[in-house]
C-alpha positions as CSV (number, residue, x, y, z in Angstrom):
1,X,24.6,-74.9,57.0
2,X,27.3,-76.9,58.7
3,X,29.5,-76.4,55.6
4,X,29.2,-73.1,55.6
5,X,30.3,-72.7,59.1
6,X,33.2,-74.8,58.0
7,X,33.8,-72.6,55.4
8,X,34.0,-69.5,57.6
9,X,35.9,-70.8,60.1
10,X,38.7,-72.2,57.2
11,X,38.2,-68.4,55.3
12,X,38.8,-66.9,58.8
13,X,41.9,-68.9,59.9
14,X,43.8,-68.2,56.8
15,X,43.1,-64.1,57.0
16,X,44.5,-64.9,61.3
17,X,47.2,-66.4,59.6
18,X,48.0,-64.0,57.2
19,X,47.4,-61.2,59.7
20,X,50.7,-63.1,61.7
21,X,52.4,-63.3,59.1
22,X,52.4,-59.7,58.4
23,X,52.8,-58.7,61.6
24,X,56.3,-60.8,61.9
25,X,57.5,-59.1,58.6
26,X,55.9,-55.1,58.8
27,X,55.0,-54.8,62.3
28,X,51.9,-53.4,63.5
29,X,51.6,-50.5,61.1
30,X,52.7,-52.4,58.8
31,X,49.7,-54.2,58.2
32,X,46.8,-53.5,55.9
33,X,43.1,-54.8,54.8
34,X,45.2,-55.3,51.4
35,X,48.1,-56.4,52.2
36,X,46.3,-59.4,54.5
37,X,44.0,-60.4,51.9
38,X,46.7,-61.3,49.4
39,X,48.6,-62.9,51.2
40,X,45.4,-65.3,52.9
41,X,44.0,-65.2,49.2
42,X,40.9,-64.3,49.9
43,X,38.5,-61.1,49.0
44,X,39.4,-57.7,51.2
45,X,35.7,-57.8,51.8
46,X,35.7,-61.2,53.9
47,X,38.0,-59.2,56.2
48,X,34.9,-56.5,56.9
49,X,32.2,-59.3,57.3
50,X,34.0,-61.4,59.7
51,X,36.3,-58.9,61.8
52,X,34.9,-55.4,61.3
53,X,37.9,-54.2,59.9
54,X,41.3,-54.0,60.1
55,X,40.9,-53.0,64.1
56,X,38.8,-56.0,64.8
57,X,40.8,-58.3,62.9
58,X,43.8,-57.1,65.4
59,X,42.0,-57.0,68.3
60,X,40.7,-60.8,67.5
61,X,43.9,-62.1,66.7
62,X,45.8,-60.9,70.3
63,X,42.6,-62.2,72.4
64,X,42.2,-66.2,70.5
65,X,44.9,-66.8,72.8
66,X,48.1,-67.2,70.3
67,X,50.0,-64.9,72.7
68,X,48.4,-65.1,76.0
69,X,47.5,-68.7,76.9
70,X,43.5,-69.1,77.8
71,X,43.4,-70.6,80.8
72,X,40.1,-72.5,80.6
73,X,37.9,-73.4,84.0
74,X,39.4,-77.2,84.1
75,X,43.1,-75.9,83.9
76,X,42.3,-73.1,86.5
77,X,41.2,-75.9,88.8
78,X,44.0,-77.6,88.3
79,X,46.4,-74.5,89.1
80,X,44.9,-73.8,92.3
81,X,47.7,-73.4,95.0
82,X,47.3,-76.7,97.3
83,X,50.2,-75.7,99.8
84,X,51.2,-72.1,101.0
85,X,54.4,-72.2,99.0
86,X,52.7,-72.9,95.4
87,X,52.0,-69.5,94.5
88,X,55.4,-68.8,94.2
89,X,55.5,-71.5,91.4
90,X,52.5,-70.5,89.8
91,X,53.2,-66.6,89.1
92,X,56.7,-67.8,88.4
93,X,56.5,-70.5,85.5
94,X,53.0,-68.2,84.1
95,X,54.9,-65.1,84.2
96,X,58.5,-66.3,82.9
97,X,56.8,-68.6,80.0
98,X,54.5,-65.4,78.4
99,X,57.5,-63.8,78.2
100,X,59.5,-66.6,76.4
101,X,57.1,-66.3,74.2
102,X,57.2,-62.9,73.0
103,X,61.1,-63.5,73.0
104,X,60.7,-66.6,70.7
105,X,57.5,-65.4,68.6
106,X,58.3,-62.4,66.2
107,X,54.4,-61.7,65.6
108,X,54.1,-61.7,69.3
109,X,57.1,-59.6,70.0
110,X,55.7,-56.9,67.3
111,X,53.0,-56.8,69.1
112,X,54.9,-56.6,72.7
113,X,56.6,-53.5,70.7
114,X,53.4,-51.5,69.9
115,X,52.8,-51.1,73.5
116,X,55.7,-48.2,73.6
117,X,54.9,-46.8,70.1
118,X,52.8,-43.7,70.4
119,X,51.3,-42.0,67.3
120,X,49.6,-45.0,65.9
121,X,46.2,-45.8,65.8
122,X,47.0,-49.6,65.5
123,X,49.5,-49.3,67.9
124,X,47.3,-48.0,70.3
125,X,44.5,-50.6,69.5
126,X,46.9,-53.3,69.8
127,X,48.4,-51.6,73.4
128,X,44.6,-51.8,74.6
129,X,44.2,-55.5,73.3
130,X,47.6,-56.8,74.9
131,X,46.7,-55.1,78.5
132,X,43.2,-56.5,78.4
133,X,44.4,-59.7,77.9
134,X,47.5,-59.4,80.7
135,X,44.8,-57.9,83.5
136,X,42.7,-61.1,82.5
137,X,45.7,-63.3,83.0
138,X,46.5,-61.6,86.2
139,X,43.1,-61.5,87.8
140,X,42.9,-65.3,86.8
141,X,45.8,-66.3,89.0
142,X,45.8,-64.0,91.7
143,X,44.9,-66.5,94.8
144,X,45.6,-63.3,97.3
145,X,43.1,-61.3,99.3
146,X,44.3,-58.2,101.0
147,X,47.4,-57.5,98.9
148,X,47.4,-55.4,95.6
149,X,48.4,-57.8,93.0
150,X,47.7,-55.8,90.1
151,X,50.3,-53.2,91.3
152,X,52.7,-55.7,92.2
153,X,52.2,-57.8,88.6
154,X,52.5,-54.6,86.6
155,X,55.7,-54.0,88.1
156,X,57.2,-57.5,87.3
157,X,55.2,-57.3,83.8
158,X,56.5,-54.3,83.1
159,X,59.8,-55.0,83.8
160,X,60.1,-58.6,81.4
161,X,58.2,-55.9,78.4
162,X,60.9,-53.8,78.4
163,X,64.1,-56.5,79.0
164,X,62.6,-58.4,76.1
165,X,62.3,-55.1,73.8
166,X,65.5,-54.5,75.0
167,X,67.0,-58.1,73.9
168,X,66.3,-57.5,70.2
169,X,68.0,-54.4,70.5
170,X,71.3,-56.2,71.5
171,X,71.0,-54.1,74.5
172,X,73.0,-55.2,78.1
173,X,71.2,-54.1,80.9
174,X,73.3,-53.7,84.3
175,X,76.4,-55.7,82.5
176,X,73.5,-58.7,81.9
177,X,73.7,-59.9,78.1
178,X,70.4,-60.3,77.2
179,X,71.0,-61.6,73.6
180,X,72.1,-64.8,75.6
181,X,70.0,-67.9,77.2
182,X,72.9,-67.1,80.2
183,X,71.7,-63.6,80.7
184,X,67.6,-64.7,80.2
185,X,68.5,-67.5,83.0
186,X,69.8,-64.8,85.5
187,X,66.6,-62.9,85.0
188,X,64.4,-65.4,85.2
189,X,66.1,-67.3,88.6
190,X,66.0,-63.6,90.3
191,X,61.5,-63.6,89.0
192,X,61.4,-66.6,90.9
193,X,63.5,-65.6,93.5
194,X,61.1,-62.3,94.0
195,X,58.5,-64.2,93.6
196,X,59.2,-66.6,97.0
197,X,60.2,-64.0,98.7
198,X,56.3,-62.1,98.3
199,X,54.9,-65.4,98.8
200,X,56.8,-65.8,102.3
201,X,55.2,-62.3,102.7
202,X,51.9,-63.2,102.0
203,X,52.0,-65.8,104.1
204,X,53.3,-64.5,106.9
205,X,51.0,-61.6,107.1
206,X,48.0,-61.1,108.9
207,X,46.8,-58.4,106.0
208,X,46.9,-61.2,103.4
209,X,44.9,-64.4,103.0
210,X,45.9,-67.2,100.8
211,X,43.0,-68.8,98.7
212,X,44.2,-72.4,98.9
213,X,42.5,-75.3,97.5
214,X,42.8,-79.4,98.6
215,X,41.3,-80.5,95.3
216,X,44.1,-78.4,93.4
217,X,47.0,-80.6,91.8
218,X,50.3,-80.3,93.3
219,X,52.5,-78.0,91.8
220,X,54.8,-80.5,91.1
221,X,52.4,-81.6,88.2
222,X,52.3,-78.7,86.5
């Protein structure tokens, strides 16, 4: 029994890494139960017992946490703002890294570039995936009561999508080069600047509550 679970799990990684692989080089409808199987070597079939299909497969692969990190219930404890001024730091370094990422990552960038296709069943599947897993990420790190962080993190999501789709375009956006590590420094020192700036205003309202813990790490650490 425990080799067959070992089996399974090494006949599942190489159709994950496969699936990557194809992603970086077709793109999301680019991919295909054939296409994935040759390349991981392994029978189409395998594909349908383990994933569901082609849908599942996707699905799976944007969820294990490749392109959104899973923040497990130790590291959350260890994120927990300890002073006013951490949450600043924490939506800052969580929201500037993700999208480093899907700069860096080509898999993870074809699948930042499915959420604006429209027309395409995969597409569309991997759109749903990639928001599931960004409302997760959001909801995790919130530490605000009385404010509506959701609005105010699919604005600054939003915004680092499209600048990195526009990057690999070789697109400038307001005279910023954003094929450049100059231009991605400007954007990401005005994030964090935003980002203090809503923290002072979270603070400093009697709306808002700050969820602060002593047993937290200081941010320092992280």
């Amino acid at each position: 029994m425990e080799k067959l679970k070992r089996n399974r799990a090494q006949t599942s990684q190489k159709i994950i890494d496969a699936l990557e692989e194809v992603i970086a080089e077709k793109g999301i409808d680019g991919i295909g139960i054939n296409r994935i199987s040759e390349k991981a070597g392994v029978s189409k079939v395998l594909i349908y017992r383990y994933f569901g299909g082609l849908d599942g497969l996707l699905t799976h692969y944007i969820k294990m946490g490749r392109l959104f990190p899973l923040l497990s219930l130790v590291t959350l404890e260890q994120l927990r703002p300890v002073h006013e001024n951490d949450l600043s730091k924490l939506w800052y370094k969580q929201l500037v890294n993700t999208y480093r990422f899907f700069r860096q990552f080509p898999a993870a960038y074809e699948v930042l570039k499915a959420t604006v296709i429209e027309g395409s069943p995969m597409a569309d599947e991997a759109s749903k995936a990639y928001d599931e897993e960004l409302t997760r990420m959001v909801d995790q790190l919130a530490y605000v009561k009385g404010a509506d962080f959701q609005a105010v993190s699919a604005i600054m999501t939003g915004a680092m999508a499209h600048l990195t789709l526009m990057s690999k375009n070789n697109r400038s956006v307001i005279g910023i080069n954003l094929t450049t590590e100059e231009g991605w420094h400007r954007i990401e020192e005005a994030v964090r600047v935003i980002y203090i700036a809503l923290n002072r205003m979270a603070v400093q309202s009697e709306e808002v509550s700050v969820d602060l813990h002593q047993t937290g790490v200081p941010s320092n650490f992280w």
